[in-house]
N, C-alpha and C positions, 0 to 999 in steps of 0.2 A: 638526050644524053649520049655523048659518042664514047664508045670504046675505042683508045687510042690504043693500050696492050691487054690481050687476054693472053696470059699462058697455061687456062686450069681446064680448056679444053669443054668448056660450058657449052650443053645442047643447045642454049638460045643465051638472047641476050638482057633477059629479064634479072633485074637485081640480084634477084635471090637465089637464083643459078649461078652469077656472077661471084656470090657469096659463099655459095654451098662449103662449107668446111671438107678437106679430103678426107677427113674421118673422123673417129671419133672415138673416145672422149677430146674435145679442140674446145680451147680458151684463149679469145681475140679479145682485145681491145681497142676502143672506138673511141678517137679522139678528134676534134677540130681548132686549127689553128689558120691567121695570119698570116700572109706573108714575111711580114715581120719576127713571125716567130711567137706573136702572143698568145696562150690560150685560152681567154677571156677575153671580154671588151671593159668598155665605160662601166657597166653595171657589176661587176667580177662576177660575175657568170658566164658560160658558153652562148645562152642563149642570145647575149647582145651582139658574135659576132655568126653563127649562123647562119644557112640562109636554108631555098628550098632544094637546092640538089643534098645538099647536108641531113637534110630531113628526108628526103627521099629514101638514101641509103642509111640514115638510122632506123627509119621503120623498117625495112628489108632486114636489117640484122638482130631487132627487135620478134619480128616475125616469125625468124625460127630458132631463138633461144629457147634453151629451158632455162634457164635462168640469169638476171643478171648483177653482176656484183661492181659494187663500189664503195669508195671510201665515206667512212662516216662525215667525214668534214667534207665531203661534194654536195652526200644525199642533204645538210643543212643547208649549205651554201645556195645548191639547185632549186631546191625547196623537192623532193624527192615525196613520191606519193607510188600509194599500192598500184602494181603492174598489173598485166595479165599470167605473168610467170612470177615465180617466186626473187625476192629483193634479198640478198645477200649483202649485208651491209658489215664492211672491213672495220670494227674498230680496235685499238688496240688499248684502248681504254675501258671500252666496255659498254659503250652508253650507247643506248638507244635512242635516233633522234627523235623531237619531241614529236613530230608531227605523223610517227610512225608509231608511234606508242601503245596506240589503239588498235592496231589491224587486227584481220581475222588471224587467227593460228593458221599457219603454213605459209603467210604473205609472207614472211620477213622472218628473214633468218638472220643470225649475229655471228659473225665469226670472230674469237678472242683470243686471247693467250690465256693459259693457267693464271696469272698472278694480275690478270686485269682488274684495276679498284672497283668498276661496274659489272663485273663478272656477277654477283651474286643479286642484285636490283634487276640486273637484264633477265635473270632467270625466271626471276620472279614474274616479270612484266609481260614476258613473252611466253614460258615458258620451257621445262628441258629441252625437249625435246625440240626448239626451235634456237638455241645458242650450242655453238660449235666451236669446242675448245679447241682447238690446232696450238701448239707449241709453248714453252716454259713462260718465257719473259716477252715474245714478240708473236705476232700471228705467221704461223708457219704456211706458207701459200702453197706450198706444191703441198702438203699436208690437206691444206682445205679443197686445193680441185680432190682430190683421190677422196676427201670425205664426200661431194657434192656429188662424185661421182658413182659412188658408192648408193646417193640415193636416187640413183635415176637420172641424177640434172649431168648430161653428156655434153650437150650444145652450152657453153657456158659463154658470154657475151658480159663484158668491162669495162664502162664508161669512166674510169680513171677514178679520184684524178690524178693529177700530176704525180704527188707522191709516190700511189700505190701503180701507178705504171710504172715509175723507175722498180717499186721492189717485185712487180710480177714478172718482169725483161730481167733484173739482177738474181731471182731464185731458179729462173729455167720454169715457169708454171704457167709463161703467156706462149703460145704458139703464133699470134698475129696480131698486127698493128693496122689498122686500117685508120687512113689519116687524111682526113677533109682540108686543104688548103683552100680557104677564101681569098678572093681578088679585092683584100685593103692591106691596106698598113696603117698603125695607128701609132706607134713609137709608147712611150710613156712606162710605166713600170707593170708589167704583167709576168706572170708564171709562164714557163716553156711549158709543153709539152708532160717533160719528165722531168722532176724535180730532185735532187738528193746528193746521194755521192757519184762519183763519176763509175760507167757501165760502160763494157766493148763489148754490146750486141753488132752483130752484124745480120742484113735482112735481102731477101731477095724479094723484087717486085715482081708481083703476082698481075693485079689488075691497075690499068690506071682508067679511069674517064673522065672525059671536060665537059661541062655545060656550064654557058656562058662566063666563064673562065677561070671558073670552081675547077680545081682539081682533086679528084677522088681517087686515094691510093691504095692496095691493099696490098702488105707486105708479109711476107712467111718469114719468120725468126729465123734462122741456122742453129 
């Protein structure tokens, strides 16, 4: 893998130095897209369009999370399964997905609004002490980092999707977008990146590296 820009001033060139958050409490999120612009393939999941430099750098980011968080509708979609760090799963419904249902106490935590229909079922299912009410009628995000962070979980790491990356960039609670370009294009109807109403983040690039024509970006919010 070539390092085409480093500007974080990293002792070597290992991932995870390449990675290192400048401090901390920091909440990145990890997305991969087409040249196209899609961020899914054939199967509507990430994993169809993927490859191994993409995996390379998610396990590296994987590696020194404490925790990481996504939207309820990805963790079903992905088919999302217990980590080695705890699973912060964004619903603002409330529900738990099915296949998560089961975990040990402290895998999977629920972030909700007060007035979410599943708010009281997920308590049950999980829980107090593992559902995190953040905000009235919507999940308040910078709410839930300062809760997350509050238990320890500093290194936080956000595989999207789409939605919940337009509202972590939209509430000021993402610090970094690191963003996998694969070398296809496939055209046909797929999700961007971020999905919702329109956002004027602006980003500066941090890291870029190509292998075999994968481009790997890592961008710092403003």
């Amino acid at each position: 893998m070539r390092v085409l820009i480093d500007t974080t001033s990293a002792p070597s060139e290992s991932l995870v130095d390449l990675y290192r958050p400048p401090r901390l409490p920091w909440l990145r999120v990890n997305m991969v897209s087409t040249v196209d612009g899609a961020a899914n393939g054939e199967s509507g999941t990430s994993g169809s369009i993927n490859n191994e430099a993409d995996k390379a750098v998610f396990d590296a980011l994987r590696a020194q999370a404490d925790a990481i968080v996504v939207g309820a509708g990805t963790a079903r979609t992905e088919g999302y399964r217990v980590a080695d760090v705890p699973l912060v799963i964004v619903s603002h419904a409330g529900r738990v997905p099915d296949q998560l249902r089961d975990a040990e106490p402290g895998a999977v935590l629920l972030a909700v609004c007060a007035s979410a229909p599943g708010r009281a079922e997920a308590t049950k299912t999980l829980g107090a002490d593992q559902v995190i009410v953040v905000g009235d009628t919507q999940v308040d995000l910078v709410a839930l980092k300062a809760a997350l962070v509050a238990r320890g979980l500093t290194n936080l790491l956000s595989e999207g999707g789409p939605h919940l990356l337009r509202d972590l960039i939209a509430s000021g609670a993402a610090d970094e977008l690191c963003l996998t370009v694969v070398p296809r294009a496939i055209a046909g109807v797929h999700p961007r990146i971020l999905t919702g109403e329109s956002v004027g983040a602006e980003l500066d690039l941090a890291v870029l590296l190509e292998q075999d024509g994968t481009l790997l970006a890592r961008y710092l919010l403003r």
